[in-house]
Steps between C-alpha positions, in 0.01 A plus 500: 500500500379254234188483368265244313586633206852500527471115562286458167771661322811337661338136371361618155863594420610210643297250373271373170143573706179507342326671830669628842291686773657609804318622841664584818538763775884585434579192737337215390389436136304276330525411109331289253734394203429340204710398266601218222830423677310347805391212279622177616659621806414437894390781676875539655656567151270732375523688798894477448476665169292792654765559770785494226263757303523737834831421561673700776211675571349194738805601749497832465154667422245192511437382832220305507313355158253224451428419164291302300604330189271394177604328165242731245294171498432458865423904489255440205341208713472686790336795321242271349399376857 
C-alpha cells in the first residue's frame, strides 16, 4: 500500500518543487505543491505537470488525490495572512 510519503517522493523526483506535503489514509490523499513551474499556468496545467511527475502510478497505485497547487509567491502570501 502507498503511503504519504511515498507520494512526496514520487513528485520531488519528478518535479522542480520548493514544498510538497502529502496526507491521506492509503485511499484518498491530499497534497499541497509548490513549485516555480506553476507560474503562469491555469490550475489544469499545473495539475498536468504533477500527474506527468507520478506518472503510471495514478493508474496503478494512486487512486484518489486532491491536490493543491501554489506558485512560491502565492505560498509566501498565504503564509503572511
Amino acid at each position: 500500500m502507498v503511503i504519504p510519503q511515498d507520494i512526496e517522493r514520487y513528485i520531488q523526483s519528478g518535479m522542480a518543487c520548493e514544498k510538497v506535503e502529502v496526507s491521506g489514509d492509503g485511499h484518498h490523499f491530499e497534497a499541497l505543491i509548490v513549485s516555480h513551474l506553476f507560474a503562469g499556468k491555469s490550475r489544469v496545467a499545473q495539475h498536468q505537470l504533477v500527474y506527468q511527475a507520478l506518472g503510471d502510478r495514478m493508474r496503478s497505485e494512486i487512486h484518489a488525490l486532491s491536490m493543491r497547487t501554489l506558485t512560491p509567491q502565492q505560498w509566501a502570501e498565504l503564509q503572511r495572512s
